[in-house]
Structures are given as C-alpha cells and as structure tokens.
C-alpha positions, 0 to 999 in steps of 0.5 A: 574395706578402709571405708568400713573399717578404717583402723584395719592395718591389712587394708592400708597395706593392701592399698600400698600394694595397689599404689606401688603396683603402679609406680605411686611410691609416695603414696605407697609409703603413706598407706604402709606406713599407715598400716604399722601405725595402726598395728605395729606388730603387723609384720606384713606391713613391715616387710612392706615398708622394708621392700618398697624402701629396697625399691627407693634405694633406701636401704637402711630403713629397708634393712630396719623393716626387714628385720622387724619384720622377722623378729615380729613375724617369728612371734606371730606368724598367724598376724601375716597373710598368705601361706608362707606363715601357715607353712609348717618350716617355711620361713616367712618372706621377710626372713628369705629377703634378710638372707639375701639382703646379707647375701648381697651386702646390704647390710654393709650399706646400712651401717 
C-alpha cells in the first residue's frame, strides 16, 4: 500500500504496527513517526507514537501523544480507524489510555 500511495499516513502506521508486533521498536518509531508527519491530525498515529513510547519507557512523550491524540480524535473521529470512533458514546482508545495513564500516575512522571 506504501507502494502505491506512498503519502498515505494509515499505511506508515499500519507498518508500525507490523515492526512493533515483532520487537522492531526503532523501526516502529520510524513508521509512526512517518505516518503524523504526513498527517498531523491523524489521531491514530498519535496514539501510536504515545503507546510505543509507554512500551520504550518514555513516558513524557507518551503522555504528549496521548493527549494529542484525544484532543485530535474528539474533532475528528471519522480521521481514526476501527470501531471505537464510529461507536455513538464510546470514548476513543486514546482518550481510555489518558484516563489510565492518570490512574497510574504518569503524569506525574511526565512533569
């Protein structure tokens, strides 16, 4: 798909998804980050990015993305993929992973 539409941000983010499902988390980080360069409103890619640098213990970036992430997908829902964003009063993943990272205390970490 990258092939055949090289600036389609959904593709880069899928190959992250691909990298990280096999332990390949510099390359992931690569693809992610790809894929909000070419679309920073993708809010998928920024809850991407957020949930790869959680894995990576970075947590402050994490916590960055996260919130981009709800702020972008709250506008834009229909930008996202999967159902969560086409679930009348569902919140999106990103927002469910800002509640926990509070719960948890990140954002204490994040400073």
């Amino acid at each position: 798909s990258i092939a055949l539409q090289p600036g389609y941000a959904p593709a880069y983010s899928n190959l992250g998804n691909a990298y990280r499902q096999k332990g390949m988390l510099e390359d992931a980080l690569v693809a992610y980050e790809r894929a909000v360069a070419l679309d920073p409103d993708y809010w998928v890619g920024h809850q991407n990015l957020g949930a790869l640098y959680k894995q990576m213990g970075r947590v402050g970036e994490a916590v960055e993305h996260f919130k981009k992430a709800t702020r972008l997908s709250m506008r834009r829902p229909e930008r996202g993929t999967g159902e969560a964003p086409r679930r009348a009063g569902c919140l999106p993943r990103a927002a469910a992973l800002i509640v926990l990272a509070g719960a948890a205390g990140l954002w204490a970490l994040a400073g």
